[in-house]
One Martini backbone bead per residue (centre of mass of N, CA, C, O) as a GRO file, in nm:
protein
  133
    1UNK     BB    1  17.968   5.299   5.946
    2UNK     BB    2  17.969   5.129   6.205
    3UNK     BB    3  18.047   4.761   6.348
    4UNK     BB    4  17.948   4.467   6.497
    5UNK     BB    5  17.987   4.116   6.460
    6UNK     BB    6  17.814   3.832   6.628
    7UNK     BB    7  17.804   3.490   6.685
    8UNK     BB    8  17.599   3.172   6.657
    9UNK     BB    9  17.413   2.873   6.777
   10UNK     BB   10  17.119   2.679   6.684
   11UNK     BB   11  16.890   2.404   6.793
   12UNK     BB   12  16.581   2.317   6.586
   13UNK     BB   13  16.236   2.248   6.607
   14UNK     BB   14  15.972   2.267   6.303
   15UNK     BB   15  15.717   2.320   6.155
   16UNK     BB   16  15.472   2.373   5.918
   17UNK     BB   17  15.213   2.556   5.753
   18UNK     BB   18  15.133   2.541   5.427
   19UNK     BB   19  15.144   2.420   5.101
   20UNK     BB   20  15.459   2.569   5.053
   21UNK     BB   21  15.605   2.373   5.247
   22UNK     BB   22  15.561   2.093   5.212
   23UNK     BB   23  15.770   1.887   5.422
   24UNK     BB   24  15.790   2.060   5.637
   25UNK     BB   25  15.522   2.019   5.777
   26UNK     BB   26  15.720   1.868   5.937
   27UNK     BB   27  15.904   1.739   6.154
   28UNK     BB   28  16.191   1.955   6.156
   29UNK     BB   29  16.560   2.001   6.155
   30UNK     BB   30  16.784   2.286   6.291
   31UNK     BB   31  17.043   2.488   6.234
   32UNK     BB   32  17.181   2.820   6.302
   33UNK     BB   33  17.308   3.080   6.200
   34UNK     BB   34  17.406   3.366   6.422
   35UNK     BB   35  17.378   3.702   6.350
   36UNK     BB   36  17.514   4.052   6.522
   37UNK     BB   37  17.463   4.365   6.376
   38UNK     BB   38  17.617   4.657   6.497
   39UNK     BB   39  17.526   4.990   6.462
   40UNK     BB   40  17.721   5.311   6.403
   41UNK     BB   41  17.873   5.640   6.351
   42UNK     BB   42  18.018   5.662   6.652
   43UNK     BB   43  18.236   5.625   6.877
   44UNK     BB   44  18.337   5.615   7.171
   45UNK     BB   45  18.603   5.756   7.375
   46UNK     BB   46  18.746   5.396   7.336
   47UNK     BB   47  18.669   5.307   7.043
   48UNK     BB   48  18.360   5.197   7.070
   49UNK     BB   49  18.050   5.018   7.008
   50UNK     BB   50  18.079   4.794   7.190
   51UNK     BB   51  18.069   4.473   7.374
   52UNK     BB   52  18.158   4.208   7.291
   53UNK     BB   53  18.103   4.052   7.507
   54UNK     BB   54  17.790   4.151   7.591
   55UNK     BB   55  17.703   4.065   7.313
   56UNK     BB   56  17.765   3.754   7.280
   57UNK     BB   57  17.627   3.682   7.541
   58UNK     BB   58  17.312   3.782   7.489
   59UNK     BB   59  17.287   3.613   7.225
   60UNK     BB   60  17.301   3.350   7.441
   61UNK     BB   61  17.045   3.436   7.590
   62UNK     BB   62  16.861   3.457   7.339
   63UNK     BB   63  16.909   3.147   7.252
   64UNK     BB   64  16.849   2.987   7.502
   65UNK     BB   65  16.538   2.996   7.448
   66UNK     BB   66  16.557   2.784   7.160
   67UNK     BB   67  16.757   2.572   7.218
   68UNK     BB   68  16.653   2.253   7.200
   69UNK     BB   69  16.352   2.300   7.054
   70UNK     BB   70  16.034   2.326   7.013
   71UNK     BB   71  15.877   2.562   6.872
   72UNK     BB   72  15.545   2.448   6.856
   73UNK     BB   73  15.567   2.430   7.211
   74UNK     BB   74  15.551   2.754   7.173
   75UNK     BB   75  15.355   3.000   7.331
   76UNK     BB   76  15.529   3.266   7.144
   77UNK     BB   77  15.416   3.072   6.843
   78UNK     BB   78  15.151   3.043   6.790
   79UNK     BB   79  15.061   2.986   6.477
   80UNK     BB   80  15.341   3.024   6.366
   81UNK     BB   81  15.564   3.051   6.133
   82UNK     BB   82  15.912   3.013   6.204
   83UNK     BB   83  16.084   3.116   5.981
   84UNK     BB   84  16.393   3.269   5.942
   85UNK     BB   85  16.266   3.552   5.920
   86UNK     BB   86  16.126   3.556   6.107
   87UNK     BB   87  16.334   3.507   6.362
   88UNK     BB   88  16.514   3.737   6.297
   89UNK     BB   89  16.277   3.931   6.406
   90UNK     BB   90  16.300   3.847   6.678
   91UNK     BB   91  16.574   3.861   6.803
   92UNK     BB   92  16.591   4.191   6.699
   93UNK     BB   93  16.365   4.221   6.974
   94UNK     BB   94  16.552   4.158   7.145
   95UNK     BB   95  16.850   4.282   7.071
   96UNK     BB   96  16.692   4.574   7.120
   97UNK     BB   97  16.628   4.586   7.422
   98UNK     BB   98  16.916   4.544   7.512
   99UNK     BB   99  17.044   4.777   7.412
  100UNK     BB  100  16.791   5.001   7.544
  101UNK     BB  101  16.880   4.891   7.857
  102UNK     BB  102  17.206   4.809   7.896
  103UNK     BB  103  17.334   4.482   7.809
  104UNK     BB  104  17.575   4.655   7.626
  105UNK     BB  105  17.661   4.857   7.721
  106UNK     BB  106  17.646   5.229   7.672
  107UNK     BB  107  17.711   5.158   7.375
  108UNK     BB  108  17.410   4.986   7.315
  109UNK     BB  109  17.235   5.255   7.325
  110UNK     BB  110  17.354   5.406   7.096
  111UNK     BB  111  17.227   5.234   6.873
  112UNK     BB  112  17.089   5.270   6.532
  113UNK     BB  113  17.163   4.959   6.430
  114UNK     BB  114  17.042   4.616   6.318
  115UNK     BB  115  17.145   4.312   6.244
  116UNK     BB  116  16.969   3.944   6.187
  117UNK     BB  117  17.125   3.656   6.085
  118UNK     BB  118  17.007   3.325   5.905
  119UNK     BB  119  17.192   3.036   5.879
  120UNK     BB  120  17.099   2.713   5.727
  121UNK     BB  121  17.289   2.733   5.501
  122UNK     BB  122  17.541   2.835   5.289
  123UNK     BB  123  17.301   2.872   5.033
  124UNK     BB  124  17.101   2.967   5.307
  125UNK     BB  125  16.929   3.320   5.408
  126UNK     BB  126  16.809   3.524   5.679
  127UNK     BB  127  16.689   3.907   5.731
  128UNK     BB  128  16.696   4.175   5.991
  129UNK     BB  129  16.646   4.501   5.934
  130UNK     BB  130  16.666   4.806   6.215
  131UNK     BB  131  16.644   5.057   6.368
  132UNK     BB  132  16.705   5.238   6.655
  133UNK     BB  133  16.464   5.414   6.919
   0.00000   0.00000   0.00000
């Protein structure tokens, strides 16, 4: 299978409900890099996976809804645990839906599956992968 992963980064704020989470229950601030792996069996005519460039653009469209922002603050967020396994989630239901619709260019309706990692720390990260139908 071939891949083709862009990345970026975004910071954000938010808290945690949950005696789970210890201090975090507090309002504190992340760093977080975003990695999105495209993935497909079989290259274009052109010999690629997707447009590197509109897959690029997308990823910092659909970051741009989260960056500098309180996720708290966020009515698409009400009451959930915003913790970076759920974001890798969300993350991959917007740019599973560009590849879809053809925001990533005819190559990326084509893609079988997608993964997207989010690195908190050199230390700690966490992903969700799944295909795309």
């Amino acid at each position: 299978m071939y891949s083709v992963t862009v990345s970026d980064h975004v910071l954000i704020a938010h808290s945690f409900h949950g005696e789970v989470f210890g201090p975090a229950t507090r309002l504190h601030g992340a760093t977080l890099v975003v990695e999105a792996e495209f993935r497909k069996e079989q290259l274009d005519e052109s010999e690629l996976l997707v447009d590197i460039g509109k897959a690029k653009t997308e990823l910092r469209r659909v970051l741009d809804t989260l960056d500098y922002t309180n996720l708290d603050d966020n009515p698409r967020f009400g009451g959930v645990n915003t913790t970076i396994e759920f974001l890798a989630g969300y993350i991959h239901g917007l740019l599973g839906e560009a590849c879809r619709t053809g925001r990533l260019g005819p190559g990326g309706q084509a893609v079988a599956a997608l993964k997207v990692l989010l690195r908190e720390s050199p230390n700690a990260w966490a992903a969700f992968e799944a295909p795309l139908s």
